[in-house]
C-alpha positions as CSV (number, residue, x, y, z in Angstrom):
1,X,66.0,171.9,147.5
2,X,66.6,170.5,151.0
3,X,66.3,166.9,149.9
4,X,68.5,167.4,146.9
5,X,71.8,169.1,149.5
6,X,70.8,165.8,151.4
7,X,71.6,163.3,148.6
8,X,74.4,165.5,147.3
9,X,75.9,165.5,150.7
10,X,75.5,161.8,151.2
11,X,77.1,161.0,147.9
12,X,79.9,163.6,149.0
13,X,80.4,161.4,151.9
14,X,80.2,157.8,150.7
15,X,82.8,159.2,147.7
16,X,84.9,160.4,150.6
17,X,85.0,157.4,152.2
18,X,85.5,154.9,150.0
19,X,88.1,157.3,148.8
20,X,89.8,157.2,152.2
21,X,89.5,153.0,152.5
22,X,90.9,152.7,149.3
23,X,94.2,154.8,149.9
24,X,94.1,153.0,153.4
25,X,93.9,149.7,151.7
26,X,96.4,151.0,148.4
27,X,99.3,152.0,151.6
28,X,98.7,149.8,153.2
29,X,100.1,147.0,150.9
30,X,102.6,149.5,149.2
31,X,104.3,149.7,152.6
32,X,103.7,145.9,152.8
33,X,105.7,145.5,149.7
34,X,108.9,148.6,150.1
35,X,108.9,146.6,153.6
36,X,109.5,143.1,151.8
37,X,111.8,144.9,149.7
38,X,114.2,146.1,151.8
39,X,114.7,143.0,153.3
40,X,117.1,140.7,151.5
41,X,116.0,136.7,151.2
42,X,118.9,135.9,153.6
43,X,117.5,137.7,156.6
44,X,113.9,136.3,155.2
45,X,115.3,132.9,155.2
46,X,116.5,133.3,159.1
47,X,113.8,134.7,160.6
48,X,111.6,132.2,159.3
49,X,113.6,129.7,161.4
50,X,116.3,127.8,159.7
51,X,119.7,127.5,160.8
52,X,122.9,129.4,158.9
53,X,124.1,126.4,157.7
54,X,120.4,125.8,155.7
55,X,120.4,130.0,154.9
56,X,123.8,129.2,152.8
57,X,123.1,126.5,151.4
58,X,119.9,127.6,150.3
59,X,121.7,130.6,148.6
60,X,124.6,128.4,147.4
61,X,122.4,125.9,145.7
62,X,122.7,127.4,141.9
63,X,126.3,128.6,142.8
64,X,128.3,128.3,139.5
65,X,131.3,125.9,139.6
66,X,135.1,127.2,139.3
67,X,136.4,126.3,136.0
68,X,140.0,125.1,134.8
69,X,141.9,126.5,132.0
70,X,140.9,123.0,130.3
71,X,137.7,123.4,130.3
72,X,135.8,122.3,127.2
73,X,133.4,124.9,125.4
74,X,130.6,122.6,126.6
75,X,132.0,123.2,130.3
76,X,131.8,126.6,129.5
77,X,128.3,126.5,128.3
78,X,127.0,124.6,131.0
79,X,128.6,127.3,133.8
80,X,127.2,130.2,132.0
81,X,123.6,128.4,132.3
82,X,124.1,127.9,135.9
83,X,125.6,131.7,136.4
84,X,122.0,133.1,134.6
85,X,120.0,130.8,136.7
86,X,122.0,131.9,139.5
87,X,121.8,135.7,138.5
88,X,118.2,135.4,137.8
89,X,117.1,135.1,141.5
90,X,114.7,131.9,140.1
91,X,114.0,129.4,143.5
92,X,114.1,126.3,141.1
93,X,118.1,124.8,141.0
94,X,119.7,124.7,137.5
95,X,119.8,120.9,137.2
96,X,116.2,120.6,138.3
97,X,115.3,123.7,135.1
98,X,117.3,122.0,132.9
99,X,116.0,118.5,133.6
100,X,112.4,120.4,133.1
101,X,113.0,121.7,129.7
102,X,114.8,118.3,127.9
103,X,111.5,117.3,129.8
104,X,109.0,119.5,127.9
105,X,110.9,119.6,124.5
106,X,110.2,115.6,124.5
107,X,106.8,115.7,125.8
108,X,105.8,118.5,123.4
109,X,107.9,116.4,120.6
110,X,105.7,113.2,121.1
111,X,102.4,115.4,121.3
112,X,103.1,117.9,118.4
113,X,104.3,114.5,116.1
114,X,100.9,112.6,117.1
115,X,98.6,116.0,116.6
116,X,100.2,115.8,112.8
117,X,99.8,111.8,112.5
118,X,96.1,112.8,113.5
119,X,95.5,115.8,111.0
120,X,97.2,113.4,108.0
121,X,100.0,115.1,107.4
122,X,102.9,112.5,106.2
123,X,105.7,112.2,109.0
124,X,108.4,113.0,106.6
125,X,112.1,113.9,108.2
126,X,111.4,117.9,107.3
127,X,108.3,117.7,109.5
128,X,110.0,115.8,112.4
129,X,112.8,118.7,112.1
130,X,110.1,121.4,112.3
131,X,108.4,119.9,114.9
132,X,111.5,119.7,116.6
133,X,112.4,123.2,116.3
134,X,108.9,124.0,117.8
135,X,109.6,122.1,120.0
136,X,112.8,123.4,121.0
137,X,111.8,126.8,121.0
138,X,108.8,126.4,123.0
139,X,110.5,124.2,125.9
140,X,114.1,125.7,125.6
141,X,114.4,128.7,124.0
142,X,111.5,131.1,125.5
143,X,112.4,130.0,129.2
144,X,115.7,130.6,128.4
145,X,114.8,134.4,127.1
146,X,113.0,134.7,130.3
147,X,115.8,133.9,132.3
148,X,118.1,135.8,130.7
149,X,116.0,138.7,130.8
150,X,115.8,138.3,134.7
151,X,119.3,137.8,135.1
152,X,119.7,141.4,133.2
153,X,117.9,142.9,135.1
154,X,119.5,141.5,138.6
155,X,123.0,141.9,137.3
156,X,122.3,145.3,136.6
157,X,120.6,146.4,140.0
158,X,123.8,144.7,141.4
159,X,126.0,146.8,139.3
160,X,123.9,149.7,140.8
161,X,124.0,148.7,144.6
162,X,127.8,148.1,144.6
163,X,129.1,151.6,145.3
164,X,126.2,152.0,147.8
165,X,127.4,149.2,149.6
166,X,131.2,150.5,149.2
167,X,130.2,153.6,150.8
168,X,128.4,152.1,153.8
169,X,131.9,149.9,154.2
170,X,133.9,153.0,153.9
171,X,131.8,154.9,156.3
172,X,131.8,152.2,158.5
173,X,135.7,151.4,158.6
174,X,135.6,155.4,159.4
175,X,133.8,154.9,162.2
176,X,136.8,152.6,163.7
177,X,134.7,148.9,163.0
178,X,136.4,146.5,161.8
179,X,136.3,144.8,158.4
180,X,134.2,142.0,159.7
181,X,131.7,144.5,161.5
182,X,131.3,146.8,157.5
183,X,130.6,143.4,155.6
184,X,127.8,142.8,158.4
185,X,126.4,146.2,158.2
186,X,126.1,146.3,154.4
187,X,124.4,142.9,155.2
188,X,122.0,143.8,157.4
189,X,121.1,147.3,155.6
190,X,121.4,147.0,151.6
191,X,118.2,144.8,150.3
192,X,119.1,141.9,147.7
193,X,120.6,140.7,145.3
194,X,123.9,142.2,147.1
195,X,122.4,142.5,150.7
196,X,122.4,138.0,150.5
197,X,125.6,138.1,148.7
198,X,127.8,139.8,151.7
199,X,125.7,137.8,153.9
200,X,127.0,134.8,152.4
201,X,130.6,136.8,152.9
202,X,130.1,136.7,156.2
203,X,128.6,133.3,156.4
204,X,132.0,131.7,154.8
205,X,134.7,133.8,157.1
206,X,132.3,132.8,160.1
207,X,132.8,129.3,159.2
208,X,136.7,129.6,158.4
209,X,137.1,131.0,155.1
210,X,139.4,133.5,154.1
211,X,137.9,137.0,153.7
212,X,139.8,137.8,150.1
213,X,138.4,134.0,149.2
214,X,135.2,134.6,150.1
215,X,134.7,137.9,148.1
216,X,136.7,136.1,145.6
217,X,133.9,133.9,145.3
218,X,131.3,136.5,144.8
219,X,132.9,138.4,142.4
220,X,133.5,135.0,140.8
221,X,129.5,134.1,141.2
222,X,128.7,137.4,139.7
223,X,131.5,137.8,137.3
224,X,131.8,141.7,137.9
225,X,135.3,143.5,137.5
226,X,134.1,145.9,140.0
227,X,134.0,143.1,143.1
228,X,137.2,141.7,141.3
229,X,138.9,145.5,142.0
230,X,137.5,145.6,145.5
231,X,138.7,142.1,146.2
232,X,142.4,142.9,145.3
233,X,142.2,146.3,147.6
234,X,141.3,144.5,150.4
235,X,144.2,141.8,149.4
236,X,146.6,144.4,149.4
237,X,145.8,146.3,152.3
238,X,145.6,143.4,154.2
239,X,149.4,142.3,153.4
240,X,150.9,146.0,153.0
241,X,148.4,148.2,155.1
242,X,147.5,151.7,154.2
243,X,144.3,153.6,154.4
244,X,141.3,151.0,153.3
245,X,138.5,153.5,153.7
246,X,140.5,156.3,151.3
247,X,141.3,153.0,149.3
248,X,137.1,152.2,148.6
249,X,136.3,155.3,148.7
250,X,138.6,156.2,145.7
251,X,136.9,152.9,144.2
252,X,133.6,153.7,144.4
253,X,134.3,157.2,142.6
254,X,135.4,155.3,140.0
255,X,132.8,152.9,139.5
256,X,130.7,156.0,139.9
257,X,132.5,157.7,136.6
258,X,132.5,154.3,134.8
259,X,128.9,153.5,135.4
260,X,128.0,157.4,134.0
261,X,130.2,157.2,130.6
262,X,128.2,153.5,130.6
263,X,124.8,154.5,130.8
264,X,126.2,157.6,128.4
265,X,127.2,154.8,125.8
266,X,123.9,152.8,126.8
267,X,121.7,155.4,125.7
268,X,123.6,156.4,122.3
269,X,123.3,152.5,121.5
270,X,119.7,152.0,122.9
271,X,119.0,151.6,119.3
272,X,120.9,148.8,118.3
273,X,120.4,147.1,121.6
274,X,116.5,147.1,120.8
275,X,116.5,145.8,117.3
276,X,119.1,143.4,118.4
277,X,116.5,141.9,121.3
278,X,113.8,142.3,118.7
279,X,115.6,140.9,115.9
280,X,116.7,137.6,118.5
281,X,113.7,136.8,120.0
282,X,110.8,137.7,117.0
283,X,111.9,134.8,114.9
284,X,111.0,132.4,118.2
285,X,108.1,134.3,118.7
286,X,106.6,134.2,115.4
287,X,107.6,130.9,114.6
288,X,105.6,129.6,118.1
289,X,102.7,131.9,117.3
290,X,102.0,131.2,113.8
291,X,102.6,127.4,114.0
292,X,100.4,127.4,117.1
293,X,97.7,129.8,115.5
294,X,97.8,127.8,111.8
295,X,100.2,124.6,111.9
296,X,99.4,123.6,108.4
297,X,101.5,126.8,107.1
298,X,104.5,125.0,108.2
299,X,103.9,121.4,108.1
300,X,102.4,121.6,104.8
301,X,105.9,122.3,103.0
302,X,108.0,120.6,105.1
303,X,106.5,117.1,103.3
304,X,108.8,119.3,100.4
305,X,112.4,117.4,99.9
306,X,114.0,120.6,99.7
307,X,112.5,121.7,102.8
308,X,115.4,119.4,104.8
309,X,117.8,121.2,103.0
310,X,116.5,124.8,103.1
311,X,115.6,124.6,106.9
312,X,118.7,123.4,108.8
313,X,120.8,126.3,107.1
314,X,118.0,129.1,107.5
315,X,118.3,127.6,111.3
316,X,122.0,128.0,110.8
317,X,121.9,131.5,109.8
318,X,119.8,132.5,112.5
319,X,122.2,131.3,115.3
320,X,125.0,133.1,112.8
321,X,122.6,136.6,112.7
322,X,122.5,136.4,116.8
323,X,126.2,135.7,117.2
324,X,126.8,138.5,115.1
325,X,124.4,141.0,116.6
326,X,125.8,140.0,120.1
327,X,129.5,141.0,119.4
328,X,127.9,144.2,117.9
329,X,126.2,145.7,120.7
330,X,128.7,143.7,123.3
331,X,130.2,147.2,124.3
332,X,133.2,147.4,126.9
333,X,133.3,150.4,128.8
């Protein structure tokens, strides 16, 4: 009975203490990680050493460009890449991703074309089409679903953090600092993506920028109407005075109200939202999977002459089903 408490009590003790390591060891990299977290990849980037001048331009590198009113749909297309890249938080600069995918799609073109010769199968102008839309959605078209999905996600903890930040402005201006002295507060105390982006504020008005240009700018980078509305407050106060902090904090109430009837709206649509991102991104998938899991499914009636026919407007239609679904759950609140 005395050598059985023994063992019990042993086993009670080595449970117990690997019990305690592991919550040790579990905290200890959870407090690791809410620490690396709260501070934004500006601050990161200076205290590991570099100058301001690298910090910004480091920041600035996928920056989208400012567009004319004669910009050509291509133009257009190009900036929006650059904003998602930009929105996405992805190290890699938009030329360089870009560059990397016409990369791939020609790569896998040449490889999935000689796999074919190999297995016998007649290179035919249907299978150089198929292969080509393989192709296309394996290099192009997943890595840009990734993106996009990233950029969602980082444009919507933006939309989030924005009337945080307003308060710590307002609360700061309250407090008699300056506007100068708020935009490096919120800088120094909100994590990314908007901790970088006021850091990048105060980066350009330290180096001679106007203030309303440089929030211009990120409102710009971000394309939010809720910078655009803070941006002309601080215009106008600044050339006809009046109470800034009752100004934002009228804002930020708001964007407050706005955000709740959105996330209201949000949920009653969660539906269509779903089986709009299922119904976009299933055709890529299956198409990928299945021609990667059997490839002779495809290839083997794409030696069919209608099969040039039938495939570019099936393609068609799909780019017509996602247009549509877009402008269908493309609410405006």
């Amino acid at each position: 009975m005395t050598a059985l408490l023994i063992r019990l009590l042993v086993l009670i003790a080595i449970f117990g203490s690997v019990f305690l390591i592991s919550q040790l060891l579990v905290g200890s990299y959870v407090n690791r990680r809410a620490e690396r977290a709260t501070i934004n990849r500006r601050l990161a980037l200076m205290q590991s050493g570099l100058d301001q001048e690298a910090v910004t331009g480091a920041l600035l590198k996928n920056a989208p460009p400012t567009l004319g009113p004669e910009a050509t749909y291509f133009e257009q297309a190009w900036v929006g890449f650059v904003r998602t890249v930009m929105m996405s938080g992805i190290q890699a600069q938009s030329r360089s991703l870009a560059f990397g995918m016409g990369v791939s799609f020609c790569a896998l073109l040449l490889l999935i074309t000689f796999i074919a010769w190999i297995l016998k199968f007649p290179i035919t102008a249907g299978v150089v089409m198929l292969v080509a839309s393989v192709s296309l959605a394996i290099s192009v078209g997943l890595p840009l679903l990734y993106v996009s999905r990233k950029a969602q996600k980082h444009r919507q903890r933006m939309e989030e953090q924005f009337p945080l930040a307003l308060d710590i402005f307002t609360r700061s201006l309250r407090a008699g600092h300056p506007i100068a002295s708020a935009i490096s507060l919120v800088t120094d105390e909100m994590s990314d993506p908007i901790g970088s982006e006021f850091g990048l504020v105060a980066d350009e008005v330290a180096y001679g920028a106007e203030l309303t240009d440089a929030l211009l700018g990120m409102a710009e980078r971000w394309d939010l109407d809720d910078m655009r509305m803070f941006v002309v407050s601080v215009s106008v106060q600044s050339e006809t005075g009046g109470n800034l902090a009752e100004i934002l904090q009228n804002l930020s109430n708001v964007i407050r109200a706005r955000a709740s009837l959105y996330m209201k709206v949000r949920a009653l649509s969660s539906e269509g939202r779903m089986s709009a991102v299922m119904l976009t991104a299933l055709p890529i998938l299956t198409l990928v999977g299945l021609f990667a899991i059997n490839p002779g499914f495809y290839l083997d009636v794409a030696t069919d002459p209608i099969f040039v026919i039938g495939f570019p407007a099936l393609l068609v239609l799909y780019a017509l089903g996602v247009l549509i679904i877009r402008r269908i759950v493309d609410l405006k609140v």
